[in-house]
C-alpha positions in Angstrom: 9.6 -17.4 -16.8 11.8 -16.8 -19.3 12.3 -12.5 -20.2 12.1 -11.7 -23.5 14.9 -9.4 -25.1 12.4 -7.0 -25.3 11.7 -7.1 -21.7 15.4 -7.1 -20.6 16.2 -4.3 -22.7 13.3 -2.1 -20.6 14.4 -3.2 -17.1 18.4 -2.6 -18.0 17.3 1.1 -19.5 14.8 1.4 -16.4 17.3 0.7 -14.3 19.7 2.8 -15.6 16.9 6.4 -16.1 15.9 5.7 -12.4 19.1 5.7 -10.9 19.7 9.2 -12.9 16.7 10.5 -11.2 17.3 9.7 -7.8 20.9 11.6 -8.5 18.4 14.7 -9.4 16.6 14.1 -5.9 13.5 12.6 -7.3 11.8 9.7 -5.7 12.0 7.3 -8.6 11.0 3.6 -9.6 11.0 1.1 -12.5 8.2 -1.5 -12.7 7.6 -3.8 -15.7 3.9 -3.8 -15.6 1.3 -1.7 -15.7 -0.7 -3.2 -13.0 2.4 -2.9 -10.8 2.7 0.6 -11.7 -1.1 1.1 -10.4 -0.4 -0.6 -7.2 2.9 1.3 -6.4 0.8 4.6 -7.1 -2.1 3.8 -4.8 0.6 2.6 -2.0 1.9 6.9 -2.0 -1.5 7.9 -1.9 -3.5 7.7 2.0 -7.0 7.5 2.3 -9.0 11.1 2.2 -6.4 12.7 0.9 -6.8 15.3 -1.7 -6.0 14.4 -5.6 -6.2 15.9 -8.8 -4.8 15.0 -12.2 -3.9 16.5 -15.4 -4.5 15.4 -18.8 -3.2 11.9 -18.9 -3.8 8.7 -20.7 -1.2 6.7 -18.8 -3.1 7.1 -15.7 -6.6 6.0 -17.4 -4.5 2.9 -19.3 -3.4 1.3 -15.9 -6.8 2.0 -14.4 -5.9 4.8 -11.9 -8.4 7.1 -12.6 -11.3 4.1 -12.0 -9.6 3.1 -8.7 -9.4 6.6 -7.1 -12.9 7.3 -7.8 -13.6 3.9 -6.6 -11.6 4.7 -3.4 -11.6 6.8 -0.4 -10.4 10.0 -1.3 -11.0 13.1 -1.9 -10.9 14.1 -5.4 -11.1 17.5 -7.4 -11.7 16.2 -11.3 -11.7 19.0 -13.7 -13.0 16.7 -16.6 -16.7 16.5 -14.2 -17.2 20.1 -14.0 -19.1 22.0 -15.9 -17.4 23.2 -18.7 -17.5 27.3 -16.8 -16.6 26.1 -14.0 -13.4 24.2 -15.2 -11.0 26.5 -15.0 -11.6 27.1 -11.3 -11.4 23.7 -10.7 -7.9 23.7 -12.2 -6.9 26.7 -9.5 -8.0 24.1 -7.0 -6.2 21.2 -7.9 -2.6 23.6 -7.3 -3.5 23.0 -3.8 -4.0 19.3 -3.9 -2.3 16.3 -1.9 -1.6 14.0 -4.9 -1.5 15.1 -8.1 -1.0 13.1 -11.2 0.1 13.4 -14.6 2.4 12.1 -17.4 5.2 13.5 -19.0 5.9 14.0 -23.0 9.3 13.0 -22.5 12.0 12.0 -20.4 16.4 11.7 -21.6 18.0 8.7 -20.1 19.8 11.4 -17.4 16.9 11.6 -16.0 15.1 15.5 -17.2 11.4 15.9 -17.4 9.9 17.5 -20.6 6.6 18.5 -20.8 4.5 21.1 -23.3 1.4 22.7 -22.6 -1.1 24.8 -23.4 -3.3 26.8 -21.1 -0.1 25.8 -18.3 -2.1 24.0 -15.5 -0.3 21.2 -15.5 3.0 22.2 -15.6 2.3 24.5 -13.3 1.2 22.2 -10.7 4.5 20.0 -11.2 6.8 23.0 -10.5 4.7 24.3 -7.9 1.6 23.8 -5.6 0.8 20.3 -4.8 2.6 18.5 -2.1 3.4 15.7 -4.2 3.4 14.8 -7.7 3.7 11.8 -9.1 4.6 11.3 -12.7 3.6 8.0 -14.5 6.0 7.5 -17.7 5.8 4.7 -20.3 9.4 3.5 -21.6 8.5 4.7 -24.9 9.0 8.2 -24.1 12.5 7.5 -22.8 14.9 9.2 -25.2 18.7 9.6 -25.8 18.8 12.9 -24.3 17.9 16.3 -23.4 17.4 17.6 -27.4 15.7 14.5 -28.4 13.3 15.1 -25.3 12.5 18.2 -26.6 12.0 17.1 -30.0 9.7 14.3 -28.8 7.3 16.6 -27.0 7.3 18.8 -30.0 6.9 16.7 -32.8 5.6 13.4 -31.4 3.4 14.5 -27.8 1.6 17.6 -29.3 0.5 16.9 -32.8 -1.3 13.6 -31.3 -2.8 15.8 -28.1 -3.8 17.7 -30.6 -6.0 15.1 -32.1 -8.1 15.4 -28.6 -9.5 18.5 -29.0 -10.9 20.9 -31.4 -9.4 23.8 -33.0 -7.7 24.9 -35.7 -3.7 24.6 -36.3 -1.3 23.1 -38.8 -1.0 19.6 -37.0 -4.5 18.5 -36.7 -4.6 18.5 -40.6 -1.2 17.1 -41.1 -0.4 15.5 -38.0 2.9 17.3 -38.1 4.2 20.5 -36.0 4.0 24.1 -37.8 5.7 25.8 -35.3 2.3 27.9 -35.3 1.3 30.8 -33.2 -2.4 30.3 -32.8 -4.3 30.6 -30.0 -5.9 27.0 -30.4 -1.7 26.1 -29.9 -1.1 23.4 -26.9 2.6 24.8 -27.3 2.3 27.8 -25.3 4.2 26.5 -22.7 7.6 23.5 -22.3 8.5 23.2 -19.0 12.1 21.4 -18.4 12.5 19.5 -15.2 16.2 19.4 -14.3 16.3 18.6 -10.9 13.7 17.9 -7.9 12.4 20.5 -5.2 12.1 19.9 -2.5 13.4 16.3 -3.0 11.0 14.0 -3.4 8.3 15.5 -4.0 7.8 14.5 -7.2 7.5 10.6 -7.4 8.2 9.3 -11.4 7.3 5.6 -11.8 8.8 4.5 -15.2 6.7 1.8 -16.3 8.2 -1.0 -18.8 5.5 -0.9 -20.9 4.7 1.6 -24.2 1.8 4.1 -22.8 0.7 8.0 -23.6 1.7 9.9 -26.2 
């Protein structure tokens, strides 16, 4: 089958982000598909381990989410609790197996940027799980390190904001106010430079536009 430009353009620029990961010690891989991207995820994960996720769409979009509750595993989901008990469920996922997320953005040198608000997620890919792996369409692949920022400012949280109720300057214009409220899901932009211990966290680059 013949690729189209498209498609060679994404496996060239894959090829090129993954190998400035695995020069930051992550375990890194690109895969054109999204249904590749689900089988290389479920191939790190053994049966009855322990997994959690945070708040990601690329995970539900390749069908992730269905096939680890479909599995054998054990699995601590914060969106089925209760809505008092949800914040102790997110303690518990810090001491998970597996845990997945996205990322807002990533430069083509191979640094993670990722915004937050109440800090569970981030704080689970510095620190916590044993593993994390990080599922990242090629749209969020930018030029570098300031555009990465600017991406999970300006692009990443005003459309998360759209999830969730509240009250700041993006939901009514759909762009960032710098605001200070507390409904903000800015409180927190982690950079990830480099990974500790190496390997832990696992990014699979996926040639395919998915998330925010």
């Amino acid at each position: 089958m013949i690729k189209t430009p498209i498609e060679l353009r994404n496996e060239k620029l894959g090829s090129k982000v993954v190998k400035a990961l695995q020069g930051r010690h992550f375990d890194a891989a690109y895969v054109n598909t999204k249904d590749e991207a689900l089988k290389l995820a479920l191939s790190y994960i053994p049966e009855k381990a322990v997994v959690s996720w945070g708040g990601t769409s690329t995970a539900k979009e390749i069908g992730l989410l269905d096939a680890l509750h479909e599995g054998d595993y054990d699995l601590i989901d914060r969106d089925a609790a209760a809505p008092e008990d949800k914040n102790e469920v997110a303690r518990k996922a810090l001491l998970s197996d597996y845990y997945i997320m996205g990322s807002n953005a990533i430069s083509e040198d191979g640094q993670l940027v990722n915004i937050d608000g109440n800090g569970n997620r981030l704080a689970a890919l510095v620190f916590g799980p044993k593993y994390v792996i990080v599922l990242i369409g090629i749209n969020k692949v930018v030029r570098d390190l300031e555009a990465a920022m600017v991406r999970a400012q300006t692009i990443a949280a005003p459309i998360n904001r759209q999830r969730f109720p509240g009250n700041t300057p993006c939901l009514v214009t759909g762009s960032c106010g710098h605001c200070t409220t507390l409904d903000s899901i800015c409180a927190q932009t982690v950079i990830t430079r480099l990974c500790k211990p190496a390997g832990r966290i696992k990014v699979i680059l996926i040639g395919e536009n998915l998330g925010y």
